[in-house]
Backbone as a ProteinNet text record, in pm:
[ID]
protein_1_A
[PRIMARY]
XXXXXXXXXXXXXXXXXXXXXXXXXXXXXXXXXXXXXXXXXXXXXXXXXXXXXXXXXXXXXXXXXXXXXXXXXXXXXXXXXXXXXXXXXXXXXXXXXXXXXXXXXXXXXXXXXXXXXXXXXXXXXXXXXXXXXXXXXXXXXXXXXXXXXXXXXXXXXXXXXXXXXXXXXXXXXXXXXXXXXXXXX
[TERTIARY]
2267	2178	2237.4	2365.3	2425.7	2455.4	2442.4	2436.6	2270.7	2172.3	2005.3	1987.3	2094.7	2042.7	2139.2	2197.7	2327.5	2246.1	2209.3	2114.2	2006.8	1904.4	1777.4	1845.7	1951.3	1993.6	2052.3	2093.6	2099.3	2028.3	1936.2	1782.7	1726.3	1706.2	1672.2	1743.1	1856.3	1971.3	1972.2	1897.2	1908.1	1776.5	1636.4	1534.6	1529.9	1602.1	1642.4	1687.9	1816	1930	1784.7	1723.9	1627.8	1575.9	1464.6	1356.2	1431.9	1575.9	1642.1	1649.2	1681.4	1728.1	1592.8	1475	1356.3	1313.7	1288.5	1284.7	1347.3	1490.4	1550.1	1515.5	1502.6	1459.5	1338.2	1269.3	1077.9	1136.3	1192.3	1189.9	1237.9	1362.9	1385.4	1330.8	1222.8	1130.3	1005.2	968.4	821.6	859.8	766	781.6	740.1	871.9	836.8	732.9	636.7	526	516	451.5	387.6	397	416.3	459.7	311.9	351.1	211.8	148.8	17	-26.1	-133.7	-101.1	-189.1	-275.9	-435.7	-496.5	-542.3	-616.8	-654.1	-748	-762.4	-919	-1002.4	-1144.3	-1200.7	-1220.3	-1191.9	-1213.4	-1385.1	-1385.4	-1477.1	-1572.4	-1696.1	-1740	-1714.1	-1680	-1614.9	-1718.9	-1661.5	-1749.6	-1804.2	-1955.7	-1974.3	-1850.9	-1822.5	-1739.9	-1816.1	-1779.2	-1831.2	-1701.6	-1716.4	-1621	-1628	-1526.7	-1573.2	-1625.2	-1771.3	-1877.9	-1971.7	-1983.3	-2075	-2076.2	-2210.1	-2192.6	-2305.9	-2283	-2393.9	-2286.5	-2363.6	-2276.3	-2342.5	-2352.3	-2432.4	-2477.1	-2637.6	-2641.7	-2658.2	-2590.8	-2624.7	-2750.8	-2742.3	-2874.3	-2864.2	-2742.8	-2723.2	-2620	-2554.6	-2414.9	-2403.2	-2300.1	-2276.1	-2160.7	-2134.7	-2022.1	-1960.4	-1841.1	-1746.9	-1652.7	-1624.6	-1533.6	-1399.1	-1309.1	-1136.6	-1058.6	-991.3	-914.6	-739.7	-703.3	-614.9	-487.3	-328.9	-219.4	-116.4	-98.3	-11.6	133.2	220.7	322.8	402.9	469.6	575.2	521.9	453.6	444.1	288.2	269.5	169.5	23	22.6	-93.7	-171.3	-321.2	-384.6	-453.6	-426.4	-455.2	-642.3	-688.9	-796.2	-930.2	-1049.9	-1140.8	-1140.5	-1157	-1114.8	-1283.1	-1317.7	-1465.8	-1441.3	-1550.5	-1490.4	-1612	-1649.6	-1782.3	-1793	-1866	-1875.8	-2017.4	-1986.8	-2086.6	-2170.8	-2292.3	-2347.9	-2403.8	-2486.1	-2638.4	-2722	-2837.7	-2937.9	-2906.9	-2779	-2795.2	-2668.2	-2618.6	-2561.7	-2433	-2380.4	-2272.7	-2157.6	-2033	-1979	-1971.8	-1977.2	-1971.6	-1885.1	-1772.3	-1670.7	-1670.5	-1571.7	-1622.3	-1514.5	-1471.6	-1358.9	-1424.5	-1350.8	-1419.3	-1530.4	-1595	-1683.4	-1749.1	-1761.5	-1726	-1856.9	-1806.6	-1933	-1923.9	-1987.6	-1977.9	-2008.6	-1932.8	-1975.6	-2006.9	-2110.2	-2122.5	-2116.2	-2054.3	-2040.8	-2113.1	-2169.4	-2202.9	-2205.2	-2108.9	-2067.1	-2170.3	-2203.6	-2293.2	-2213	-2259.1	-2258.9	-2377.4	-2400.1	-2504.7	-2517.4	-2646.2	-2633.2	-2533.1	-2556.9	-2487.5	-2581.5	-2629.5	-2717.6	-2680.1	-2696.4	-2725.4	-2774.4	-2867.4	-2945	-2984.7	-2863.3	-2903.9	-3029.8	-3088.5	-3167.6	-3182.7	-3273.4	-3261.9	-3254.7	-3316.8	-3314.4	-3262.2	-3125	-3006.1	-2967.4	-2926.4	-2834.6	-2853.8	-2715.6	-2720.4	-2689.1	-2589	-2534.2	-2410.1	-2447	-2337	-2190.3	-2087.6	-1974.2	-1888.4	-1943.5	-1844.3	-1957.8	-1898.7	-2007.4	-1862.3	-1877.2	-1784.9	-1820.3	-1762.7	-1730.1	-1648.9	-1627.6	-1539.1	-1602.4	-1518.5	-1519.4	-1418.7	-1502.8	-1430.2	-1441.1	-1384.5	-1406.4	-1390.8	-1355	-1359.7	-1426.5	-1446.3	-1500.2	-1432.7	-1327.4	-1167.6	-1130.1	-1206.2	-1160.4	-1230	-1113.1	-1219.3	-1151.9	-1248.4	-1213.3	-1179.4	-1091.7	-997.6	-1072	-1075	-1136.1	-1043.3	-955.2	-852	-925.9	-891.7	-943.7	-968.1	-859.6	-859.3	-986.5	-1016.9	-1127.6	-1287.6	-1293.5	-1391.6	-1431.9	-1558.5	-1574.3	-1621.6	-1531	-1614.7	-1490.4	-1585.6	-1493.6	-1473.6	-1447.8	-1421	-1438.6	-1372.9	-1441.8	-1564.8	-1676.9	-1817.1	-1867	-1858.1	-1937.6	-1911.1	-1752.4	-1689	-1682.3	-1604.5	-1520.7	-1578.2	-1740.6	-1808.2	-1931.1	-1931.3	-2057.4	-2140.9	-2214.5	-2252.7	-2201.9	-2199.2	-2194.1	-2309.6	-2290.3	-2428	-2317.4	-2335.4	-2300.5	-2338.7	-2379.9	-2448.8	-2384.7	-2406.9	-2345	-2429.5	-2386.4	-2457.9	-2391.8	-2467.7	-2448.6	-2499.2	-2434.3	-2440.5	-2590	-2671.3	-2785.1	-2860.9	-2805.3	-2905.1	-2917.5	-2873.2	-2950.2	-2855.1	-2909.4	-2851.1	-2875.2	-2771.9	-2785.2	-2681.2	-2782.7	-2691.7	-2723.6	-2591.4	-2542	-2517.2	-2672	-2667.1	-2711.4	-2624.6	-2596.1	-2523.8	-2398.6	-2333.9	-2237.1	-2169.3	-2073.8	-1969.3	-1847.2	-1727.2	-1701.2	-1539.9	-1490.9	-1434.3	-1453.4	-1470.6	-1322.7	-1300.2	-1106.3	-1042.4	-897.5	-838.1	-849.6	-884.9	-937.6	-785.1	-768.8	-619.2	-695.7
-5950.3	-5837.8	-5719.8	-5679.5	-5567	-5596	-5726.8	-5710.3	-5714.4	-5798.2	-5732.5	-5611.4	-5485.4	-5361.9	-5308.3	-5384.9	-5294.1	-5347.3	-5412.3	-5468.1	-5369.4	-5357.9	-5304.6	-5144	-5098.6	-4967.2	-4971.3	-5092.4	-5034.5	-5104.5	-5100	-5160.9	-5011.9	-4894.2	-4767.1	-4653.5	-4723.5	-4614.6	-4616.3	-4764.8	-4819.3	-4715.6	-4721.7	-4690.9	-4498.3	-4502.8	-4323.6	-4302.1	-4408.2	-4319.5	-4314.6	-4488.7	-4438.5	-4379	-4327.8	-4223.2	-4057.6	-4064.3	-3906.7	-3922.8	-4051.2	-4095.8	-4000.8	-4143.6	-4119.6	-3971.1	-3850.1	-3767.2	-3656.7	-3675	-3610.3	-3652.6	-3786.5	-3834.8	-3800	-3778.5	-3738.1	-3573.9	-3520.8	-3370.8	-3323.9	-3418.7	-3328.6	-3406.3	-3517.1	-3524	-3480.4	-3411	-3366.1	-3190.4	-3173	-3063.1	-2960.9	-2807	-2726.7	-2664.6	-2628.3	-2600.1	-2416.9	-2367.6	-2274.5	-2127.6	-2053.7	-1944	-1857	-1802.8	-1723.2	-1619.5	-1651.2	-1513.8	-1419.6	-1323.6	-1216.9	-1215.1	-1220	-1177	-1078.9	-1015	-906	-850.2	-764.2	-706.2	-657.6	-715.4	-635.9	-539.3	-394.9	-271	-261.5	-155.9	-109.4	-25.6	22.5	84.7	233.1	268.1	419.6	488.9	613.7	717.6	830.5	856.8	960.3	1083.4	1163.7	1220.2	1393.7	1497.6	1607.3	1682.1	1708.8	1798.3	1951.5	2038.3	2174.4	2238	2220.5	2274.5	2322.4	2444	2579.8	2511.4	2504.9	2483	2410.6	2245.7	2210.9	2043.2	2004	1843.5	1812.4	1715.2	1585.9	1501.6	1473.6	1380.3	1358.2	1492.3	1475.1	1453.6	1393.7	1346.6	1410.2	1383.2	1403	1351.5	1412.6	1425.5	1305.7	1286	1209.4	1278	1256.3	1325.9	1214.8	1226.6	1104.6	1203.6	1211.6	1267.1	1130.4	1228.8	1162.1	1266.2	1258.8	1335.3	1361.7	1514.8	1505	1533.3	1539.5	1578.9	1628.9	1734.7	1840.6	1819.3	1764.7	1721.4	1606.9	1577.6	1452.7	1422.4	1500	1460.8	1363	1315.8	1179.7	1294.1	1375.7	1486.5	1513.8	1517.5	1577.9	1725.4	1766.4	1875.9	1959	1844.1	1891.7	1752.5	1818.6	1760	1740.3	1702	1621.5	1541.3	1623	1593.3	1578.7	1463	1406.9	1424.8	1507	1506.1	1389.1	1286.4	1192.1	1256.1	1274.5	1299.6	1224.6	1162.7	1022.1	1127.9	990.2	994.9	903.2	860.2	841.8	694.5	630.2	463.7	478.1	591	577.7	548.9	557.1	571.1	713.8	696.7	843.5	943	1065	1161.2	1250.9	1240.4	1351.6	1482.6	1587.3	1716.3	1808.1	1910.4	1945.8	2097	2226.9	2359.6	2380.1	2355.9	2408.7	2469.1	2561.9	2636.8	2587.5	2571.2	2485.9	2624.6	2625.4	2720.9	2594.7	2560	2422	2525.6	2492.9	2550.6	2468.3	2485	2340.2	2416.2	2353.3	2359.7	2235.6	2266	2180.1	2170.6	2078.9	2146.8	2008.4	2034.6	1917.1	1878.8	1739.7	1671.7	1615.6	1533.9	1484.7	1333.5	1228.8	1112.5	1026	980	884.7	809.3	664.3	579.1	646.4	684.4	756.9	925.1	997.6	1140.7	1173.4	1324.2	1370.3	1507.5	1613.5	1749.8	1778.9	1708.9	1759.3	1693.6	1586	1599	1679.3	1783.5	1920.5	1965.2	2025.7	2099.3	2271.2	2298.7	2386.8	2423.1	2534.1	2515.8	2523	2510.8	2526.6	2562.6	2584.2	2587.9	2604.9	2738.5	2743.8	2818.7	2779.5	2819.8	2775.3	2826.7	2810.3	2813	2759.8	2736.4	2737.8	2743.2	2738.8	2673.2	2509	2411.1	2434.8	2415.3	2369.8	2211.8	2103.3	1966.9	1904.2	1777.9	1681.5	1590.2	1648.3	1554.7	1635.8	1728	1850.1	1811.2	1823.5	1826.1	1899.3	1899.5	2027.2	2013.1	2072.5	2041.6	2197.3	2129.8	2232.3	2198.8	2282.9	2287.8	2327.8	2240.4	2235.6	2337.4	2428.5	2563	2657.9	2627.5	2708.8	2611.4	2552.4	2504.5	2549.2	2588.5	2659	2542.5	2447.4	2342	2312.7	2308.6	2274.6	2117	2063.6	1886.6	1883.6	1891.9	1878.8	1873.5	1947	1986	1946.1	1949.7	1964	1787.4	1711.6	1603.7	1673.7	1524.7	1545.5	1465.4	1456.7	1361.6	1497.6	1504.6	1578.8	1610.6	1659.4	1593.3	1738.9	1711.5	1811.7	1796.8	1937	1962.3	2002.1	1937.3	2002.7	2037.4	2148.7	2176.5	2223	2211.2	2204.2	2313.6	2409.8	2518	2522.6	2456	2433	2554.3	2602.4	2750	2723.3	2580	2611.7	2431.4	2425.9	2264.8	2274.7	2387.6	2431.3	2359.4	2319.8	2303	2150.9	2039.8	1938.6	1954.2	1848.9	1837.3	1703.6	1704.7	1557.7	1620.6	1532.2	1625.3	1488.7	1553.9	1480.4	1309.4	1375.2	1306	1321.7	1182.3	1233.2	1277.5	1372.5	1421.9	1476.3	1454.2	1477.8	1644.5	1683.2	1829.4	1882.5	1803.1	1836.7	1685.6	1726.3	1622	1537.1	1403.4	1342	1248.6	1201.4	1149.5	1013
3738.6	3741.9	3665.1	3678.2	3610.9	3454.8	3402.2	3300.2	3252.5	3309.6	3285.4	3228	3328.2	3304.6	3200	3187.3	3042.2	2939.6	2965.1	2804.7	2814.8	2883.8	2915	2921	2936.6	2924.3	2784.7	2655.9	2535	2459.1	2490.8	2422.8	2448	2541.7	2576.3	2517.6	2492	2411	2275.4	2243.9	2112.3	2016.7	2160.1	2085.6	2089	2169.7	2182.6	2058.2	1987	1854.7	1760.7	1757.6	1672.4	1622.7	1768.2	1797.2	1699.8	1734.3	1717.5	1570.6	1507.7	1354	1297.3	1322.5	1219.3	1284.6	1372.7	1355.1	1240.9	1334.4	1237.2	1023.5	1003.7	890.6	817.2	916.5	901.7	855.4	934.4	909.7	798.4	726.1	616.6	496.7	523	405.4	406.4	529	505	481	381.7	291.1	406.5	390	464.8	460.1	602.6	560.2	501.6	426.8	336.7	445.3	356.2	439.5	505.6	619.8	612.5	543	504.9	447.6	538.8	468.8	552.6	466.6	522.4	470	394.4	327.4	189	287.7	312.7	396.6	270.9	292.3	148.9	187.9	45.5	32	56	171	183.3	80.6	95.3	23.2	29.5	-61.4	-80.3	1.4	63	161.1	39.5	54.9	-33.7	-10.6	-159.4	-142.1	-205.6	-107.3	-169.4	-231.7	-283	-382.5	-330.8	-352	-330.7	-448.7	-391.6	-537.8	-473.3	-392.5	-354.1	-200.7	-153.2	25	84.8	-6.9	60.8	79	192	217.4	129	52.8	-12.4	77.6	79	157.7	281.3	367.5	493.7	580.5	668.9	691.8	865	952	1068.7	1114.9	1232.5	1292	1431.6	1497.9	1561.4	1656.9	1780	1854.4	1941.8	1932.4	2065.3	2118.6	2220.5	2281.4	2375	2388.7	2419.3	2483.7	2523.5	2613.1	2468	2503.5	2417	2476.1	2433	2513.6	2421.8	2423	2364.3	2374	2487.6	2516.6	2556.4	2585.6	2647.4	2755.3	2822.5	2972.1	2984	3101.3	3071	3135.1	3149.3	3207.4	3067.4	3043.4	2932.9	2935.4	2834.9	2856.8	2829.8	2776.7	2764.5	2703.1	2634.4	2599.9	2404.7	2335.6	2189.1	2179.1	2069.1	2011	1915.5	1847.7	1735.8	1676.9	1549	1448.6	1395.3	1360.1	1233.3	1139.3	1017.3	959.3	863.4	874.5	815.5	712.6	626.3	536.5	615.6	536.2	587.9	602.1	526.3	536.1	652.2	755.9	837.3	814.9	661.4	592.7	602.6	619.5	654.9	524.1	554.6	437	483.5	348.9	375.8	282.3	337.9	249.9	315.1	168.5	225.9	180.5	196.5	139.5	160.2	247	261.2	414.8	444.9	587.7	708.5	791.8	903	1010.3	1115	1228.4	1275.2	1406.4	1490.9	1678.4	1692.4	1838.3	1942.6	2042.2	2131.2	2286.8	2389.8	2534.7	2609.7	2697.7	2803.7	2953.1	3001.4	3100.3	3212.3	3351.9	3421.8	3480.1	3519.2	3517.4	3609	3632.5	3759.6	3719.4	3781.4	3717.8	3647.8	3560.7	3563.8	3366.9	3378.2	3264.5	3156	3128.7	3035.6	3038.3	3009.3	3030.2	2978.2	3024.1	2954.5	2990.7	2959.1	2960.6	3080	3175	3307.7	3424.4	3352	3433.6	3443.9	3331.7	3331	3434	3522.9	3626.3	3584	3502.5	3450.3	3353.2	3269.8	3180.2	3225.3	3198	3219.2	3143.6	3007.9	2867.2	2711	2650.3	2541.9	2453.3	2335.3	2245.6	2114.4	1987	1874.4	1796.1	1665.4	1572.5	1467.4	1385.2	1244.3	1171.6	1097.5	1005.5	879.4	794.2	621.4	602.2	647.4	632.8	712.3	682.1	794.7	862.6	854	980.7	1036	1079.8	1148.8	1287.8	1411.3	1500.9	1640.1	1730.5	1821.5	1956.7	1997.1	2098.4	2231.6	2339.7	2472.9	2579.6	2592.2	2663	2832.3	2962.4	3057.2	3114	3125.7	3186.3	3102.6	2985.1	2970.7	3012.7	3077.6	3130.7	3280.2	3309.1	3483.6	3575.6	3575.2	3631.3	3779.2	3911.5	4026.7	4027	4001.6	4016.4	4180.9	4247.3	4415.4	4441	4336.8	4353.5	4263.4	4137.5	4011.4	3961.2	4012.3	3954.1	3782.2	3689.4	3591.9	3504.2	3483.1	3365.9	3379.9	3245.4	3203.1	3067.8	3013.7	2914.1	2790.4	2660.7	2552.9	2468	2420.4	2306.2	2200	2081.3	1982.9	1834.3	1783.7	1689.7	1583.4	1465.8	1326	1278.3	1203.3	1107.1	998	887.8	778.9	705.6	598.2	513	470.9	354	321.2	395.5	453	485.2	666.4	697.7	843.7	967.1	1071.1	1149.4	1217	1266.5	1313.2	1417.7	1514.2	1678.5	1721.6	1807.3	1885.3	1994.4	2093.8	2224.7	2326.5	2461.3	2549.1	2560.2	2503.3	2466.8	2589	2664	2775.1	2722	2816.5	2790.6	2896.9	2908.6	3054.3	3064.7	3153.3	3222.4	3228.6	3306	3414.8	3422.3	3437.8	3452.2	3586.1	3574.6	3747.5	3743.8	3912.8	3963.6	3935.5
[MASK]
+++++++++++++++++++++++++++++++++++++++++++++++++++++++++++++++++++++++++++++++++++++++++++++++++++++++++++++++++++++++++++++++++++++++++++++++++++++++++++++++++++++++++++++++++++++++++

């Protein structure tokens, strides 16, 4: 019996050196495989571009607003509200523009809660202010403390109006758009 298994143990040892041979053998004749490539992303289509040439966007058709929370320091606390303009044409394409002076008016209100705002969620304002941009990567920061909103009462979701006054092509707004009030735990 003990010799059965010395055979049957290098008949197992035999097909093991094998098995390790033709691996190892396979590996350094099959050609290393091809390095990775990264793909090319295709170039997008260029954004209309306005030049500083008197005071009109090119093109503009109407504005868009997103809001984000922004943070000034090291510490993990934010300090406020971060609105973001996008400015389209009519094929919903972005348009940029530098020199040329905007008055942007913003109002904060709080609301009731609901899926689909509308004028008469608004409960009340809480925040009305302005600025003044010359580009269209410019965007505007509402630091919490200037907002009159109690979070205990009012809560920390509410909606913005924001309106664009353009020198000769008038005025466009992105309204009732959500944005957060105060900082929530």
């Amino acid at each position: 019996m003990k010799t059965i298994l010395k055979i049957i143990g290098g008949i197992i040892l035999g097909f093991v050196a094998l098995g390790i041979i033709g691996i190892v053998f396979v590996g350094t004749c099959m050609p290393s495989p091809p390095e990775p490539v990264t793909p090319t992303p295709e170039p997008l289509p260029a954004p209309t571009q306005e030049e500083p040439s008197g005071s009109i966007i090119r093109d503009l058709a109407y504005v868009l607003t997103m809001s984000s929370l922004y943070s000034d320091d090291a510490d993990p606390d934010y300090e406020g509200s971060l609105i973001y303009i996008f400015w389209l044409d009519t094929e919903s394409k972005p348009i940029h523009f530098r020199n040329i002076p905007v008055l942007v008016s913003v109002e904060l209100f709080v609301s009731k809660p609901t899926l689909t705002p509308t004028e008469k969620d608004i409960v009340r304002s809480v925040y009305k202010g302005e600025v003044q941009i010359d580009n269209s990567t410019s965007n505007i920061r509402i630091p919490f403390e200037d907002i009159e909103v109690n979070p205990n009462v009012d809560g920390c979701w509410g909606l913005s109006k924001v309106t664009v006054h353009t020198p000769q092509q008038g005025d466009f707004s992105s309204e009732l758009e959500y944005i957060t009030l105060c900082e929530s735990d």
